[in-house]
N, C-alpha and C positions, 0 to 999 in steps of 0.2 A: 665619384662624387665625395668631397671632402664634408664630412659632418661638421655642422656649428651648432653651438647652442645656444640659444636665443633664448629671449626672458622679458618682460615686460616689468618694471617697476613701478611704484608709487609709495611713496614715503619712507625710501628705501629697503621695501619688504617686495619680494619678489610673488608676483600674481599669478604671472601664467609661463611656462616657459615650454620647451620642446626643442627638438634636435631633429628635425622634419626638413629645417631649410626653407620653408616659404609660411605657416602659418602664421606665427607671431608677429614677424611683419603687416601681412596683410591684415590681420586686428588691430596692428599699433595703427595702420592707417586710417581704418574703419573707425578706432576712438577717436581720432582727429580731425577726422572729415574731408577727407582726401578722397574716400572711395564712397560715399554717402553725401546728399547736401540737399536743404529744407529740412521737407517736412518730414520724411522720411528717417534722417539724419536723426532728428530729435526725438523721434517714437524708438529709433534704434536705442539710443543712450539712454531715452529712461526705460523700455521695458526688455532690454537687455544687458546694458552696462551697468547699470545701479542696480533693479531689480532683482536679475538673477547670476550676473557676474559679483558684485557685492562690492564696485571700483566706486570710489566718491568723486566729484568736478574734483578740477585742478593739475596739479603735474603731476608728467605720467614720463617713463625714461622706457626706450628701446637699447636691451644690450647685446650683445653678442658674441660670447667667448670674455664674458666678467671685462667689456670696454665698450664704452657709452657710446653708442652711434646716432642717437637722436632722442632732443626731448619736444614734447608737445603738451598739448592740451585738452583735457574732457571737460566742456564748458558748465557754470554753474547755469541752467536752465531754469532759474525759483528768480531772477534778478528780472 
């Protein structure tokens, strides 16, 4: 198995990263709502993505070996 290193961005400062091969991903999904959806969804982003991850709404970049493979969104929830 070929190591990657993945990384999650926002505001170009890197948040979370590892060379696992499957976490980071599966978070970048989780922040976007692809593997979470309601109400659910929204108790995840505020009492783990804000609260104790420390990520704000807005854009957020999945990378992969320092080349952008996907960008998405952690919604502002206060609107």
């Amino acid at each position: 198995m070929t190591l990657n290193f993945d990384s999650i961005k926002q505001n170009r400062i890197t948040i979370l990263s590892s060379n696992d091969n499957s976490s980071i991903l599966m978070i970048f999904r989780n922040f976007i709502g692809l593997n979470f959806k309601g109400e659910q969804y929204i108790r995840y982003i505020q009492n783990i993505v804000f609260a104790v991850m420390g990520f704000k709404s807005g854009r957020i970049e999945y990378w992969r070996n320092d080349k952008l493979i996907s960008v998405g969104t952690i919604p502002n929830l206060n609107q």
